[in-house]
C-alpha positions as CSV (number, residue, x, y, z in Angstrom):
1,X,87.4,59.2,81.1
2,X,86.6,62.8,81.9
3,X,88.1,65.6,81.2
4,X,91.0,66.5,83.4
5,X,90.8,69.3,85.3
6,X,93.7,72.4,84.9
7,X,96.4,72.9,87.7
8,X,96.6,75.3,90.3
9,X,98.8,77.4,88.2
10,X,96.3,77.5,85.3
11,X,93.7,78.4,87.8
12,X,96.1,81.5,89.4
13,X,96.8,82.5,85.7
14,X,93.7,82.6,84.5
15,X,92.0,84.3,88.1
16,X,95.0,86.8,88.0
17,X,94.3,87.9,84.1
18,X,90.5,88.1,84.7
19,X,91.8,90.7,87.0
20,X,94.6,92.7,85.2
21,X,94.8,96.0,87.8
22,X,93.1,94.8,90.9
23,X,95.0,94.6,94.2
24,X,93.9,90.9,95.5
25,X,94.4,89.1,98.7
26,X,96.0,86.1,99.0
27,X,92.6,83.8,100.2
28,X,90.7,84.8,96.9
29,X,93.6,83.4,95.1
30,X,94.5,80.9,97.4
31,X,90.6,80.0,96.5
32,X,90.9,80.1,92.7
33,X,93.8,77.7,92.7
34,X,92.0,75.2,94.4
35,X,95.3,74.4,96.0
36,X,95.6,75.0,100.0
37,X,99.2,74.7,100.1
38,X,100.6,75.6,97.4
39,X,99.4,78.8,95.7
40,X,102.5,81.1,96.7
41,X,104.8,78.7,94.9
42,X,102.5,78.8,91.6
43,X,102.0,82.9,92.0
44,X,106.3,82.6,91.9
45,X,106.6,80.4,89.2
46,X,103.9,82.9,87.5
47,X,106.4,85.6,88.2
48,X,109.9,84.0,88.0
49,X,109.1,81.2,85.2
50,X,106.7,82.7,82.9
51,X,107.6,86.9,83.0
52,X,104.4,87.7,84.4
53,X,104.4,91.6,86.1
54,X,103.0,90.5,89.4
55,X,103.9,92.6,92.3
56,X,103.8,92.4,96.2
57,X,104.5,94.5,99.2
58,X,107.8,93.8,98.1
59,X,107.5,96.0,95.3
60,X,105.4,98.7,96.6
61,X,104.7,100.4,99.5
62,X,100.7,100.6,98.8
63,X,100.3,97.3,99.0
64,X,100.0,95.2,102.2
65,X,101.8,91.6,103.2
66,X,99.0,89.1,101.4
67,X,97.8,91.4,98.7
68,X,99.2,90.9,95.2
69,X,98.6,93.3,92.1
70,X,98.8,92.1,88.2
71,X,100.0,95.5,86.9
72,X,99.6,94.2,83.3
73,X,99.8,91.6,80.8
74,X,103.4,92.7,79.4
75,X,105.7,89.4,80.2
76,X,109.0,90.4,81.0
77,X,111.9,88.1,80.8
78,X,111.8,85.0,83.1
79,X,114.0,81.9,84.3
80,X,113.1,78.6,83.1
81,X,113.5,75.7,85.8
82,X,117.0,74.2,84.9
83,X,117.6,72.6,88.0
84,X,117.5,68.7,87.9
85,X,116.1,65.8,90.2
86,X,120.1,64.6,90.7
87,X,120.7,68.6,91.9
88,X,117.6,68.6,94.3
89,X,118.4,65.3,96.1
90,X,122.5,66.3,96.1
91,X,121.5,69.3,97.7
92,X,118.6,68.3,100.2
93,X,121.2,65.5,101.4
94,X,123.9,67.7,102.1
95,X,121.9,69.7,104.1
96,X,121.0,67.2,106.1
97,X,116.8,67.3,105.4
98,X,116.6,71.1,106.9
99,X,116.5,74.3,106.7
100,X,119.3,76.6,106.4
101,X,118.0,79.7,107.6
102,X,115.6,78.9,110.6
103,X,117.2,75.0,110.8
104,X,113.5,73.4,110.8
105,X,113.6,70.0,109.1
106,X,111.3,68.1,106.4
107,X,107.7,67.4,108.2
108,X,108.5,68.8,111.2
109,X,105.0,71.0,112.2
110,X,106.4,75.2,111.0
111,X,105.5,77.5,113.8
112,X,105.0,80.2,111.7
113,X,102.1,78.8,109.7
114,X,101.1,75.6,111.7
115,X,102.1,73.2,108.5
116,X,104.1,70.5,108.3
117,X,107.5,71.9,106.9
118,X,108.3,71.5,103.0
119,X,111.8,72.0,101.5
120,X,112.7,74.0,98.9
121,X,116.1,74.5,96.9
122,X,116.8,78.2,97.4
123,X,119.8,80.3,96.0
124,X,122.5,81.4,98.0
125,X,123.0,84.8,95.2
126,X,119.8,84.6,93.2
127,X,119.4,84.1,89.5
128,X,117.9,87.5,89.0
129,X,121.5,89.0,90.3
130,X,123.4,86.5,88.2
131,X,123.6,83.4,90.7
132,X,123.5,80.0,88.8
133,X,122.8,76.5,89.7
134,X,125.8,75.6,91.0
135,X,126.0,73.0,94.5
136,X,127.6,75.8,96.3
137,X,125.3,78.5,95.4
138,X,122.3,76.3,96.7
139,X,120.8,75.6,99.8
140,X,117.5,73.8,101.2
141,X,114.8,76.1,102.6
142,X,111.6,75.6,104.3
143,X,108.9,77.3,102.1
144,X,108.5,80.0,105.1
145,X,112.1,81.1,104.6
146,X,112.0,80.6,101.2
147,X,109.2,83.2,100.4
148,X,111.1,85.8,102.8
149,X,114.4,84.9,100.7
150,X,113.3,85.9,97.3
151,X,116.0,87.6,95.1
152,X,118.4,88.7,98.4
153,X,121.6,87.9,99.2
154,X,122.4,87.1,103.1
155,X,124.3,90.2,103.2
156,X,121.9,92.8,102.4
157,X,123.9,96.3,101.7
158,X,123.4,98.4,103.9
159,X,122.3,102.6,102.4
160,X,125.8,104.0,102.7
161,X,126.9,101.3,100.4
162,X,123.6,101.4,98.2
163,X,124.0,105.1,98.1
164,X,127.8,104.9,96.9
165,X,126.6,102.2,94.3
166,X,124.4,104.7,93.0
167,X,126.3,107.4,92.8
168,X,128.7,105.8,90.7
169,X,126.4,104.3,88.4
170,X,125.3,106.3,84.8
171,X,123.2,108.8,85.4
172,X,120.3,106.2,83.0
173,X,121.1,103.7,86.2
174,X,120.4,106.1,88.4
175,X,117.0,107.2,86.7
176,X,116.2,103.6,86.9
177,X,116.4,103.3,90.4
178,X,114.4,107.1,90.7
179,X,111.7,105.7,89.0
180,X,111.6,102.3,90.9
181,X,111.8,104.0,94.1
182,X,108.8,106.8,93.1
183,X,106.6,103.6,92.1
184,X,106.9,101.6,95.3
185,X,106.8,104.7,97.2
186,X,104.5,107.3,95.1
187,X,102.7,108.8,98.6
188,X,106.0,109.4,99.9
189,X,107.5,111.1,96.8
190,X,104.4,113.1,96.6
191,X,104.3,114.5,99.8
192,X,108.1,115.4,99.3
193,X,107.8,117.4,96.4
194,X,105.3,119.5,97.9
């Protein structure tokens, strides 16, 4: 019997540390995966499973939709998958086989991306803002909705509130969130401290 060949997310791991630094685009590692439909859920699982400081045009402003950057090797702490087949099934069932955001069900052709649709179980509050795994904190999503989901709530703040937050917080908080906003928008805060 031969030898059996690694997984998509083995592939992305290994493609993504071979190049620690680089800005990439999602066909080169949609390529090294070997896996046409799904490499964005292994590049998550990368992130959200295993710690791994990948970042998107989510994170920074440089970076365009499709490109993804491996700042470095430091893991940083991670979710494991607790969610079990009973969960899944409860959930996908109670939702009636569709989507909860854009109401597309299970096969049904997406047309966003031209693919037959493939549920997900998403988080209502996600775990990275202290959601669990309860039934009422979950919800089926189609994988289009489910990548524009990541870590938000469906009431997103709005700045008045954000700014108020931030006001109160300790002044170490509010460094925090200085230093996040200067390194997803380092052009911007450039330019404004002419």
């Amino acid at each position: 019997m031969p030898p059996r060949e690694p997984g998509a997310r083995k592939k992305i791991k290994a493609f993504l540390l071979q190049h620690v630094g680089e800005v990439l685009e999602s066909d080169d590692i949609r390529a090294a995966s070997g896996n046409k439909s799904e490499w964005a859920r292994r590049v998550r699982e990368l992130r959200n499973e295993e710690g791994m400081n990948i970042v998107t045009h989510n994170d920074r402003s440089d970076l365009r939709p499709g490109q993804y950057l491996l700042i470095d090797t430091k893991i940083f702490p991670s979710f494991a998958r607790t969610m079990s087949k009973e969960i899944r099934a409860y959930v996908l069932d109670r939702n009636g086989f569709t989507c909860q955001m854009c109401g597309i069900a299970a096969g049904d052709m997406h047309p966003f991306d031209g693919r037959k649709a493939r549920l997900h179980i998403g988080h209502i509050k996600d775990k990275s803002q202290g959601g669990d795994d309860a039934y009422s904190n979950l919800r089926a999503l189609c994988s289009v909705c489910n990548e524009g989901a990541a870590n938000i709530t469906l009431d997103r703040p709005t700045a008045i509130k954000l700014l108020s937050q931030i006001r109160r917080a300790p002044n170490a908080d509010q460094i925090a969130v200085l230093e996040w906003l200067v390194s997803k928008f380092p052009k911007q805060a450039a330019e404004r401290l002419k």
